[in-house]
N, C-alpha and C positions, 0 to 999 in steps of 0.2 A: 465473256470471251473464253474464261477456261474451261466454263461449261461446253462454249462450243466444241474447242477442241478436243478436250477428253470424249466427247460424243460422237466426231467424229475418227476418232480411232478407237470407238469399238466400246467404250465407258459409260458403263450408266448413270447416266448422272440425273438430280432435281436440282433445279436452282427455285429457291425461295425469294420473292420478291413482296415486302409488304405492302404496296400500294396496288390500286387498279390498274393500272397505267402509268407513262413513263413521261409525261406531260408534265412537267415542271420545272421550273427556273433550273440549271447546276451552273455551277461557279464554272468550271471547265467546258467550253464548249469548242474549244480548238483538236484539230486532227493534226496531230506532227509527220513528219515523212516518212519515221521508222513505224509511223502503225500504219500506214499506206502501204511501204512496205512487206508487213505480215499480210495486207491484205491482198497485195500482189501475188505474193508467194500462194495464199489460199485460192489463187484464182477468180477472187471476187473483185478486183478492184474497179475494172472497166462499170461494174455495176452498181458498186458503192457510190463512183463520184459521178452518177446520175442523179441521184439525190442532190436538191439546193442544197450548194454552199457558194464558200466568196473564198479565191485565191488569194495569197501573200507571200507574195516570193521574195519579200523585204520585210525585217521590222524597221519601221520608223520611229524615232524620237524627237519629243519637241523641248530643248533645253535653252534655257533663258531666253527664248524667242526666237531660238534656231533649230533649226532640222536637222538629223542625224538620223544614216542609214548607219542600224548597226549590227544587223544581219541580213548576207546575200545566201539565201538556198538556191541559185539556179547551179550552182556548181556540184549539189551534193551530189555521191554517187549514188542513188536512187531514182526510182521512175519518176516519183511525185516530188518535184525539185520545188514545193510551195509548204506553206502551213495553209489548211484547210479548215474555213471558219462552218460548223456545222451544227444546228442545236443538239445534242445530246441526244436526247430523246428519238432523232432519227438515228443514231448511231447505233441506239438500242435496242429500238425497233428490228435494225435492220439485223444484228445479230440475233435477234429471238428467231426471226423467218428464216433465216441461214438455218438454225441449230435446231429446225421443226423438219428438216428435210432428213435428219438423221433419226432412227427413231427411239437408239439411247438417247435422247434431250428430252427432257421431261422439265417447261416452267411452271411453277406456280403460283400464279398472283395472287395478290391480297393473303399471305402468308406469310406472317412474321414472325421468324426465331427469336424466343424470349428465354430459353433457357438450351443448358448442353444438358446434353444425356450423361452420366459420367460414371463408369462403373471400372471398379478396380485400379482406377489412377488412369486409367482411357476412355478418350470421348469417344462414344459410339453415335453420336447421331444428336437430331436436335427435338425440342417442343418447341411446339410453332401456336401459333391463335390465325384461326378463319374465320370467315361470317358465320358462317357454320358450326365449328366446333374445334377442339384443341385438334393437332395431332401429332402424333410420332415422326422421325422418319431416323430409321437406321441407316447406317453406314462406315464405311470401312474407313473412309476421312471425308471430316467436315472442315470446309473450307469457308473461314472468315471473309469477306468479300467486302463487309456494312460500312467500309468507310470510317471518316475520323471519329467519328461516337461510335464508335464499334460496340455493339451487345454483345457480339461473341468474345471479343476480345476482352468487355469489360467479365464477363462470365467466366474466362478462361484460367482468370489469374499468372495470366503473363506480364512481367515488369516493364510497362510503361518508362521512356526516358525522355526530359523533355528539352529541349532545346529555346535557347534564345529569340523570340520573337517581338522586335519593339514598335510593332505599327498593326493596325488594324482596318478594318476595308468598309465603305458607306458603299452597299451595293443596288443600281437604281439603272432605271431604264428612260432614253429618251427618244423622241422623236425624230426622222432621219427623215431631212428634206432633198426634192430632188438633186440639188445642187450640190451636197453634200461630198469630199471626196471620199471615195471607196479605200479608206484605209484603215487598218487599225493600228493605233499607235500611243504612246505614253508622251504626256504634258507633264514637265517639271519647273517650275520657279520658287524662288524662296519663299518656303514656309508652306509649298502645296505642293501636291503630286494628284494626277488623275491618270488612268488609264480607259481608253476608249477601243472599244470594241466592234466592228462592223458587222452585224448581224441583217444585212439588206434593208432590211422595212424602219430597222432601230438602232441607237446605239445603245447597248451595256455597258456602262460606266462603273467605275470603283476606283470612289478617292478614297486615297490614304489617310488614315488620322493618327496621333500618338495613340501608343496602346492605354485603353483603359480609359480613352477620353471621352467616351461616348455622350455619359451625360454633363459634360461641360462643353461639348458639342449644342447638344438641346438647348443647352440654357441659354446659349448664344441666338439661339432662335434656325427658323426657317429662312428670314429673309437674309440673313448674315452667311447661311452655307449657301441659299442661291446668287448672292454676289461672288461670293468665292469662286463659285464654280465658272459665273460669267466671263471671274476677271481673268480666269486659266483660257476659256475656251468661250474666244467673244464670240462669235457665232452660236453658241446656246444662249446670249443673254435674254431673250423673248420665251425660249422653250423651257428654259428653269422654272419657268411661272406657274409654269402645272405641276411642280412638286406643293403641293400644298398639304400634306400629311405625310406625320414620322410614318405613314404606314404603306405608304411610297418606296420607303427607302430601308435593307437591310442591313443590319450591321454581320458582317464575315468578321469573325474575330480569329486572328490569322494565326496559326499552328505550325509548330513545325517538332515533331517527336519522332522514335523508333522505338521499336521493340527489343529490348535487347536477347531475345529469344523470340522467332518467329512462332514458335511450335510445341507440339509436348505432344505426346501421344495418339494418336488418331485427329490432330488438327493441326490445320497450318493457316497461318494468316496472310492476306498481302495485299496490295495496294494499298489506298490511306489506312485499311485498320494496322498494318505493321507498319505504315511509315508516312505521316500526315506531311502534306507537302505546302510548302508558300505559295502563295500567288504570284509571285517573283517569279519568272520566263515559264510561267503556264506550262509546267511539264508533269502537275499531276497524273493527269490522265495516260499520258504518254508511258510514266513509269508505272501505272498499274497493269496496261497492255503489256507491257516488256516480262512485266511478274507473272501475267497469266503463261506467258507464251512459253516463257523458261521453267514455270511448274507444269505444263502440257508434257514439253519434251523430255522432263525427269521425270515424271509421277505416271505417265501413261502405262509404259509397261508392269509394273509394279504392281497397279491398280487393276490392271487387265488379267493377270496372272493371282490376284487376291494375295499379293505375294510382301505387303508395303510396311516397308521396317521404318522406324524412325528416323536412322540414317538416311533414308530417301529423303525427308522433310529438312533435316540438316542440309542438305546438297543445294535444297532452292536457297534457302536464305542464304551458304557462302556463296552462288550467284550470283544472288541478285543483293548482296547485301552493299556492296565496293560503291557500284554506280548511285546506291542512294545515298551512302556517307559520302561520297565526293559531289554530288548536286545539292544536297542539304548544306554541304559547307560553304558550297558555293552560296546559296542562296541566303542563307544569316549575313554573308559578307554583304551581297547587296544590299537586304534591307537596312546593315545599318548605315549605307551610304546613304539614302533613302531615307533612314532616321535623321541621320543630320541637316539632311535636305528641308527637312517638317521643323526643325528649332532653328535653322538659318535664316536670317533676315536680308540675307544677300548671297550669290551662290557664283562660286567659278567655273570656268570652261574645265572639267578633268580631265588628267593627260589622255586617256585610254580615247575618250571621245575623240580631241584633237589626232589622235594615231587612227582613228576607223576612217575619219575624213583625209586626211591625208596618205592613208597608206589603203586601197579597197581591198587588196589580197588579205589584209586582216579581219573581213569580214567574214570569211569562212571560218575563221575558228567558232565564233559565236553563235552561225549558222550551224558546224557540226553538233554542238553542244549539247543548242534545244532542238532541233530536227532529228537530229540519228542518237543520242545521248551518250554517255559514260560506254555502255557497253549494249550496243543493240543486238537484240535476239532474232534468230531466224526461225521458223516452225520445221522441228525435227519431227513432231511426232505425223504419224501416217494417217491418210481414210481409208475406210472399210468401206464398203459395201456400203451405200444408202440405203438400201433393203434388209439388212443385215440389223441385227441387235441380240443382245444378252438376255435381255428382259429377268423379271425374278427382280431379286435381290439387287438394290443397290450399290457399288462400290463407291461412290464418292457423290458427297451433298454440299452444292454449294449454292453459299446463303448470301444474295444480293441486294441491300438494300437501297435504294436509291435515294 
């Protein structure tokens, strides 16, 4: 996404991508409203939601064997008044083809940044490994991109800060029969948590475990997590049958840190490599779109001008720094409501819930929250010319790992 936009106003940019292709399982496959949103604003959006996905203009919860709406997005002020279930990899797809109409956007696959460039206390640029051979690439700022195992960030020597995180995720796929209802939603009862995911043809599922339990998980066996799972969600108890290998099933082991410095001289960091998000209201993704788009509209001219002081890089993180400390804080609090939920042997109605169900105008808080977030960004920076480019010399590289 930053790639795109810095390419689109005129930025030369490479994004480095180590795999072939964008074909692969990601934990985050939801579209929030605020990145529908940017994509309004960039004029794509009628195009974007051509692409399969599945609407949710509600999240559902299923607590002690009751229902609970406890987000209504049809009231936000935005165009796409739903969360948009969409794999990944079309999302990616679809901005690489956007960001190829520009002819600053320069990707390149199967190139993976292993080391920073680093000369006089500044990162100029990165070493990458190809089929081929090593290579270079200069630049005026390198942009950490690689997510919660960040290389660049582990590279960079930026102070890691980590955060409270007491539950961990068994991530696995099932079989979605036609009968099935079209929702995605969260199952809680004493002692078990699952969340369900609707992805048309399957569900994505990931239950909760206590952190750290994985192999006292295993030892318990296979038959013992597919009862669990049955007894959350009778409707899978025939389909569990086909977990028959740990190798079915991934363990997410669930993170939640910031960087107490996004930056340092010619690099900046952001989405999960600055700020690894919970799986708690699925707004990773969300907040990495929010970081592209607010380092678009600070860093573009700067970049364009060869002009880019450190203080530019200072101004994204006081950005975008607010919304992640206040959605972070948010989200330790749930999980450890969450945690408790996992050592309860019995669980009660919580007020908040009895208030969503009796009061529905309370469901827009929780809708602004994870749809529009802490502070949504709008795209200041401009297009050039799609004929138009810099060419030469790169101004800014950023490094994508998926």
């Amino acid at each position: 996404m930053l790639g795109f936009l810095l390419a689109r106003a005129g930025v030369d940019v490479i994004v480095l991508e180590k795999h072939g292709d964008f074909l692969r399982d990601f934990r985050g496959d939801t579209i929030h409203p605020s990145t529908m949103e940017v994509m309004f604003e960039l004029g794509l959006l009628n195009e974007f939601l051509n692409l399969p996905h599945q609407r949710e203009p509600f999240i559902v919860e299923r607590f002690a064997g009751r229902e609970y709406a406890l987000a209504d997005f049809r009231h936000l002020p935005t165009r796409s008044k739903f969360l948009a279930l969409m794999p990944q990899w079309d999302f990616l797809n679809f901005l690489a083809e956007q960001g190829r109409n520009y002819p600053p956007f320069h990707l390149q696959m199967r190139a993976e940044a292993v080391e920073l460039i680093d000369e006089a206390g500044r990162v100029t640029g990165v070493r990458a490994h190809t089929p081929d051979s090593a290579i270079e690439v200069r630049a005026d700022l390198t942009v950490g991109c690689d997510g919660r195992h960040s290389t660049v960030r582990t590279r960079s020597g930026l102070t890691l800060k980590e955060l409270d995180a007491p539950m961990d995720a068994l991530w696995f796929r099932l079989p979605k029969k036609v009968n099935d209802p079209d929702k995605t939603t969260a199952r809680i009862e004493a002692g078990r948590v699952i969340i369900l995911m609707d992805h048309r043809d399957y569900w994505q599922c990931g239950l909760m475990i206590r952190k750290g339990s994985i192999e006292e998980t295993k030892r318990a066996g296979l038959p013992a997590l597919r009862a669990g799972i049955a007894q959350l969600v009778p409707a899978f108890a025939e389909r569990v049958e086909g977990l028959t290998d740990w190798n079915q099933i991934s363990l997410l082991k669930v993170t939640v840190n910031r960087l107490k410095r996004w930056y340092r001289p010619g690099l900046l960091c952001i989405g999960d490599a600055a700020h690894a998000m919970s799986p708690i209201l699925n707004v990773g993704l969300s907040l990495a779109v929010q970081d592209a788009v607010a380092a678009a509209n600070l860093l573009w001219r700067p970049l364009a001008t060869e002009n880019l002081r450190e203080d530019d890089l200072k101004r994204v993180q006081k950005r975008r720094e607010f919304p992640t400390r206040v959605t972070q804080r948010i989200q330790v609090a749930l999980e450890k409501t969450i945690s408790r939920v996992l050592f309860a042997e019995e669980v009660e109605e919580p007020l908040l819930l009895r208030l969503l169900v009796n009061v529905p105008l309370l469901r827009r808080i929780p809708a602004r929250l994870i749809g529009m977030g802490v502070r949504p960004e709008h795209v200041r920076s401009p297009e050039v010319s799609r004929a138009s480019g810099h060419g030469g010399r790169v101004p800014s590289a950023a490094h994508c790992e998926a």
